[in-house]
Every structure is written in structure tokens, then in C-alpha cells.
C-alpha positions in Angstrom: 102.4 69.2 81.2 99.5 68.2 79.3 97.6 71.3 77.1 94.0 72.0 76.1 92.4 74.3 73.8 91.0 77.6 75.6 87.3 77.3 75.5 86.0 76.8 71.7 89.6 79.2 70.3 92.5 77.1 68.6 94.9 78.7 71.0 96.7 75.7 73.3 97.0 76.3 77.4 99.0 74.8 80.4 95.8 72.6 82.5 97.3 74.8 85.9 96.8 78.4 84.8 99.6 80.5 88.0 97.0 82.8 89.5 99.2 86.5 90.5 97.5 87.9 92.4 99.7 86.8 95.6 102.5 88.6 94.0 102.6 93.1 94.4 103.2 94.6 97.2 102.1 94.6 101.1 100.7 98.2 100.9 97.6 96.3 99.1 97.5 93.1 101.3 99.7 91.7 103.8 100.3 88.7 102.7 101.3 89.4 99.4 104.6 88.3 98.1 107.4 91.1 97.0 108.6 91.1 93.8 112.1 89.5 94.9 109.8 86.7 96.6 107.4 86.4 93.6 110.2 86.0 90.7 111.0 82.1 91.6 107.5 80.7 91.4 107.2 82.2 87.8 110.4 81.2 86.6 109.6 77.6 87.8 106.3 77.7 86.4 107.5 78.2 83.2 110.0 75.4 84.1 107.1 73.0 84.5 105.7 74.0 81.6 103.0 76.1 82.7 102.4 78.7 79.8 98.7 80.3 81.4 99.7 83.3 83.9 96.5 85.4 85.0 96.1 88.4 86.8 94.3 91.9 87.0 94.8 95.4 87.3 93.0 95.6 90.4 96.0 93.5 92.5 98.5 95.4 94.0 96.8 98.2 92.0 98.7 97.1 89.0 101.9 96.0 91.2 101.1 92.0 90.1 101.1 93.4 86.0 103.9 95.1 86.5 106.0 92.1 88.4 104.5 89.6 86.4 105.4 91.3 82.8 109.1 91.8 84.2 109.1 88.0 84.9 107.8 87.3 81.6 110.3 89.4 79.7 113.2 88.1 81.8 112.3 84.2 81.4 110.3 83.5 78.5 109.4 84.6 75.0 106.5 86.6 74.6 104.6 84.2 72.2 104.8 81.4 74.0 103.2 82.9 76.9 99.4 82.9 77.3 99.0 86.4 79.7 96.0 87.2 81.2 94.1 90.1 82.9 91.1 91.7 84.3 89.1 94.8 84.2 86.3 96.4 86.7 87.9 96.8 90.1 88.6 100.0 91.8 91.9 101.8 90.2 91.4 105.2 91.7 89.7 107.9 93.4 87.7 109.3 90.9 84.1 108.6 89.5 84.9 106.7 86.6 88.0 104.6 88.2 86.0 101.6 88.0 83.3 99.4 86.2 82.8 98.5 82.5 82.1 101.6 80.7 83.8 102.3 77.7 85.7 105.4 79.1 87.3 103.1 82.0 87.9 99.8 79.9 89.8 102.1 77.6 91.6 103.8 80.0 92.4 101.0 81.6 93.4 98.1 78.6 96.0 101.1 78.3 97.2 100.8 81.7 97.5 97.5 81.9 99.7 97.1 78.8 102.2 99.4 79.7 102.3 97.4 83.3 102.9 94.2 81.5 105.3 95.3 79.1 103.5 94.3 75.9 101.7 95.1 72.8 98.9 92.6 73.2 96.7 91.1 75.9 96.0 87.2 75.0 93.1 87.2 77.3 91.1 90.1 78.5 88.4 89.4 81.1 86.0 91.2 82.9 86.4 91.0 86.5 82.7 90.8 87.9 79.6 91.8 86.1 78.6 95.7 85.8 74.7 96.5 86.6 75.7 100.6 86.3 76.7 100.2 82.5 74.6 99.3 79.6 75.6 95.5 78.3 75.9 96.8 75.0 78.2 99.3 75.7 80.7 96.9 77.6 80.5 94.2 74.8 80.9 96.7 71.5 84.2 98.0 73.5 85.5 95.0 74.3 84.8 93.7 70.4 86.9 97.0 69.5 89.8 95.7 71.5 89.5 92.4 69.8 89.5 94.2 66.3 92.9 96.2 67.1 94.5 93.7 67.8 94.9 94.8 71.8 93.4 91.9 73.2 93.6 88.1 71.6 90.4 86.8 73.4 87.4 88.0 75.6 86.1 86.1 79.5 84.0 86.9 81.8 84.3 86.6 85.7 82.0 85.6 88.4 78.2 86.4 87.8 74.7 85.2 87.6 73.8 82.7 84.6 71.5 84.5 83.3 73.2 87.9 83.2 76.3 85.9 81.3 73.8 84.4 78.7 72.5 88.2 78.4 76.1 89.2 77.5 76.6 86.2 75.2 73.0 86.7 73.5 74.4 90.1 72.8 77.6 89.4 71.5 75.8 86.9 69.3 72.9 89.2 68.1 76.3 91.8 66.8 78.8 89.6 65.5 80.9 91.3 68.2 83.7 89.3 69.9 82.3 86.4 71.8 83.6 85.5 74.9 85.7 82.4 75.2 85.9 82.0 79.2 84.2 82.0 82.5 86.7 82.8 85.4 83.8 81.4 88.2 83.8 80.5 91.6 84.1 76.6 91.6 85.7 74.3 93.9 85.1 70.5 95.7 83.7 72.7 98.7 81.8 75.4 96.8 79.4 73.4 93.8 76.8 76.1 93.4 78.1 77.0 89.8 76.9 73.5 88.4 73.1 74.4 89.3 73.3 76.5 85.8 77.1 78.5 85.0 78.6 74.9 84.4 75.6 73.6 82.6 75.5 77.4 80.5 79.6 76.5 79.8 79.4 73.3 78.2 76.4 73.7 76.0 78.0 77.4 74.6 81.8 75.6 74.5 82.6 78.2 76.8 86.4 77.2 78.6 86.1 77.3 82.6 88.8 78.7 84.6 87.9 78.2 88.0 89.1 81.1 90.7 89.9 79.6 94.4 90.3 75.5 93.6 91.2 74.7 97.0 89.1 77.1 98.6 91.4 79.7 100.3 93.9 76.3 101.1 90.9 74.6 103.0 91.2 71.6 100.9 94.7 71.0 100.7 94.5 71.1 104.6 95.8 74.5 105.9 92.5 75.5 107.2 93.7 75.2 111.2 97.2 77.4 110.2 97.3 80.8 111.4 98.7 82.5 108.6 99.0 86.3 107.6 96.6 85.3 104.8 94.0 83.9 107.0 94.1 86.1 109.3 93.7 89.3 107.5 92.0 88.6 104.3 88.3 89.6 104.9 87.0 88.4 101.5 88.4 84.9 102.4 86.4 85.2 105.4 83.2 86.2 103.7 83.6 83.5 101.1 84.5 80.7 103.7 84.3 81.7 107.5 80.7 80.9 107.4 80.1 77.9 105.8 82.4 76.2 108.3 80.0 73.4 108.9 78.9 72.5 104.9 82.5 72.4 104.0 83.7 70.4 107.0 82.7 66.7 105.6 83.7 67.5 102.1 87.2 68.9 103.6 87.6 65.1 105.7 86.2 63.1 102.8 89.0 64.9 100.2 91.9 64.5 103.3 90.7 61.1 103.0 90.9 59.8 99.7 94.3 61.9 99.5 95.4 59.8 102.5 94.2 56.5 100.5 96.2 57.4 97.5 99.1 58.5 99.6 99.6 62.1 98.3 98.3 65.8 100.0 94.9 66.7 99.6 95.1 69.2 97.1 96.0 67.3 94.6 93.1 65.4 94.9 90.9 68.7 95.2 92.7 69.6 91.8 92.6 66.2 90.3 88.5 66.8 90.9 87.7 70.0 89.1 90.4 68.7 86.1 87.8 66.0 86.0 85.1 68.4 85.0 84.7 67.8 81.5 84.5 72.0 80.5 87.2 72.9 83.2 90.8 73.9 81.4 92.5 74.7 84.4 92.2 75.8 87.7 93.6 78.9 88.6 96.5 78.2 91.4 98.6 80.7 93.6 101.7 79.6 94.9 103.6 80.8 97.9 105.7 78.0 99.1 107.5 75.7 96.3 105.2 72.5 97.0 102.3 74.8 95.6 103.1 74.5 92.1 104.2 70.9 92.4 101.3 69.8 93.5 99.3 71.3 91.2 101.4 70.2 88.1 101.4 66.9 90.2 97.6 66.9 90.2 97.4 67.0 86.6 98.5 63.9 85.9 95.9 62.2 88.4 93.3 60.4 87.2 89.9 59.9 89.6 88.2 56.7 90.0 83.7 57.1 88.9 84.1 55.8 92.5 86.2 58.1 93.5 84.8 60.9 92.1 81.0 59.7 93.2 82.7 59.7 97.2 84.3 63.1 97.0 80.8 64.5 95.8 78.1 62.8 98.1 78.8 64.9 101.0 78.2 68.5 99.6 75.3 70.2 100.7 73.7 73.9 99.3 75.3 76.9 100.1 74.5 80.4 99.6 75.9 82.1 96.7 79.4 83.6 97.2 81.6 85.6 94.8 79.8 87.4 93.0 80.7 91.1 94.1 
């Protein structure tokens, strides 16, 4: 397993970050894994020598912290394991169970460190942007969970451009904590994030940790299986189900080139966005063993120019998805 420096930090991640939030419990989604299920892909993560876990407090409604803090304790030491989360989703019932104010961030950092078992949270990352709550007051709270100690390092998640240069320009303007990651939308299929995110990334040294790699499974091939998943997961849908025809071409051209280099197609998908100069690693679920393996497999692929200019020329323009 090869490592990389988190966005413009000195701290040292896996290139396959395991994404958790296929691991909770089936009250929150179907096709989530149980905990019994979930333990084996950590432990062999770890084996592989994946060190990046990340997850939020909205999965599972904290089920995937809990199981995936359990894991950690059981199989690894704590300081060798880059852990991270997310705050903004829906945690309750009540009025301010949500968001970025400084009321719910602090309620919720709490939350989220008794789930995982630990004293500190390596990386803490807002999950989508908050238009209800003041930027300033989101970024001075987050700087205070920097300056306890709480939280390592600061990301962001899926939003415009402009409203993450807003948030940086801020953090700048203060001297507060500056955030060190973009958690975006970004695969072979969906390319909308290098009109001005990817750009934004590179020239600020921010680190890109791209959610979805393999769109949903479309690009390692499992678009045609009927699976729990795929069936029942209506965000899937809304991100994919209608751009059926943009991402057919660019689904055959990767099935292609994986069939030319004679391994599956999502190791080529993976071996793509590694290729991305500003891209640390992809953020991968796993529910059947050759998930991981292929994705640590991917990492040691190297793309042709060629081969990268052939897996590209098909994409067309798509409407923006993922940001809410």
C-alpha cells in the first residue's frame, strides 16, 4: 500500500480511504451490513494496509461510528489509524438536530466521540454545505475543535465552488483552522467537479477524497444486478437513474479498457481518479471480499496518456448531482 500526504497536512494516508457507511444496521437502509457482517472487511483492510476509515454520524444514525470504533479498538492501535467523520445530517427530531450551527456541531463532535470510542477525531468534515447558518459561525466552531485538541484536521463535503472558496476566504481572513479536504462527488461517469472544485483543489493544496468512485457499482459493471442496494436506495437513483444514457459509453469504454488489460472494471475506474494529480484516495465500500481487493489492486495501476485520453473522450455534461 502506497501513502500520500492528506491535502497540504504532514499527516501520511492509505491511497483507498474504506468508506462505512455500508456498515449499521437495516433499520436505516436495507442493504446495510450488520455489525457481525461488517467486522471482516475492516480487519482486512487494515490487513492490506489501509489506515484511512471514514464515516458520519448521520449513517445508521451513529450505528457505522459505533461498529466502526469497536473494529478499531479490537484490531488496530489508535495512532495508527486515520478516522474520519461527518457532521450536518439529520440526528433527531428536534429543531436544532441538524445543520452547522455551533449548538449542533458541538453537540454532535460529542456524540460522535463517544460512538467511536476515542479522545480525538483525525479528520472532521462537514457533510454538505449549510445556507441556514452564518459561515462564520460554522468555521470559528470548527477552529475551536481544532484548538482543543478534539479534532486533528478540518474538510468539507460536496458544494458549490464558490461557496467552498467563501468558507476558505474566511478561514484565511481569521487565522482559524483551514480546511485540508474536499469529500466531492467525482467519478469516470460523473466529471462535473473539474469545471471549477478540482481546479479550486489544486491551486489551494486542498487533498480530494472523492465520495462514489464507481458510481453506485456502475463502473465496475454491476449496473444490470438487481440487488437490495439498487433497488431500494433512492438517492442512488437520483444521482444515477437518470443519466442512463451520458453514462452508458463511458461505462462500455471503461469495461473495455479493463477487458484489454485483463482485470474488472473497477480497477480501472479507480486506477483513473488515482491518476488525478490532487485526488488522495477514493473513498470505497466494500460488501463482498473482491471489493477491497480490487481497490488496493487498483492502486498499483498505472494508466497509459493514451489510456487515460480514451477513458475521457466520451463524457458528456451532466446536471449537477450531490450536492443536497
Amino acid at each position: 500500500m502506497r501513502y500520500v500526504r492528506l491535502g497540504s497536512t504532514g499527516v501520511k494516508v492509505s491511497r483507498i480511504c474504506l468508506g462505512c457507511m455500508t456498515y449499521g444496521t437495516t433499520d436505516w437502509r436495507q442493504w446495510v451490513l450488520t455489525e457481525e457482517a461488517a467486522r471482516p472487511f475492516i480487519r482486512r483492510a487494515l490487513e492490506h494496509g489501509i489506515n484511512f476509515f471514514d464515516t458520519a454520524d448521520v449513517y445508521s444514525r451513529g450505528g457505522s461510528e459505533e461498529i466502526l470504533g469497536r473494529a478499531i479498538r479490537d484490531f488496530a492501535k489508535r495512532d495508527q489509524v486515520i478516522i474520519a467523520t461527518k457532521v450536518h445530517g439529520v440526528m433527531g427530531d428536534g429543531p436544532n438536530d441538524k445543520g452547522l450551527s455551533r449548538k449542533h456541531i458541538l453537540d454532535a463532535v460529542e456524540a460522535s466521540l463517544r460512538r467511536l470510542g476515542t479522545d480525538y477525531i483525525d479528520l472532521y468534515q462537514i457533510h454538505r454545505f449549510d445556507p441556514e447558518t452564518p459561515i462564520e459561525e460554522t468555521a470559528e466552531t470548527l477552529d475551536s475543535l481544532v484548538r482543543s485538541g478534539k479534532v486533528r484536521y478540518i474538510g468539507a463535503s460536496s458544494m458549490y465552488a464558490w461557496q467552498f472558496l467563501k468558507m476558505l476566504s474566511i478561514q484565511a481572513r481569521e487565522g482559524w483552522a483551514r480546511f485540508q479536504t474536499m469529500q466531492n462527488h467525482y467519478n469516470l461517469a460523473y466529471r462535473e467537479e473539474e469545471r471549477e472544485m478540482m481546479p479550486l483543489c489544486a491551486d489551494q493544496g486542498i487533498g480530494v477524497i472523492p465520495w462514489s468512485p464507481l458510481a453506485r457499482g456502475r463502473l465496475a459493471g454491476s449496473k444490470s444486478a438487481h440487488t437490495t442496494r439498487s433497488t431500494t436506495d433512492e438517492f442512488q437513483k437520483r444521482l444515477y437513474d437518470t443519466q442512463e444514457a451520458l453514462d452508458g459509453p463511458v461505462i462500455a469504454r471503461c469495461a473495455e479498457l479493463a477487458k484489454e488489460r485483463g482485470v474488472p472494471p473497477a480497477q480501472i475506474a479507480l486506477a483513473w481518479l488515482l491518476s488525478k494529480p490532487n485526488v488522495v484516495a477514493p473513498i470505497v465500500g466494500a460488501s463482498k471480499p473482491h471489493h477491497l481487493d480490487d481497490a488496493v489492486a487498483a492502486a498499483e495501476i498505472e494508466l497509459e496518456p493514451e489510456e487515460i485520453a480514451r477513458l475521457e473522450e466520451l463524457y458528456r455534461p451532466h446536471p449537477v448531482a450531490g450536492h443536497s
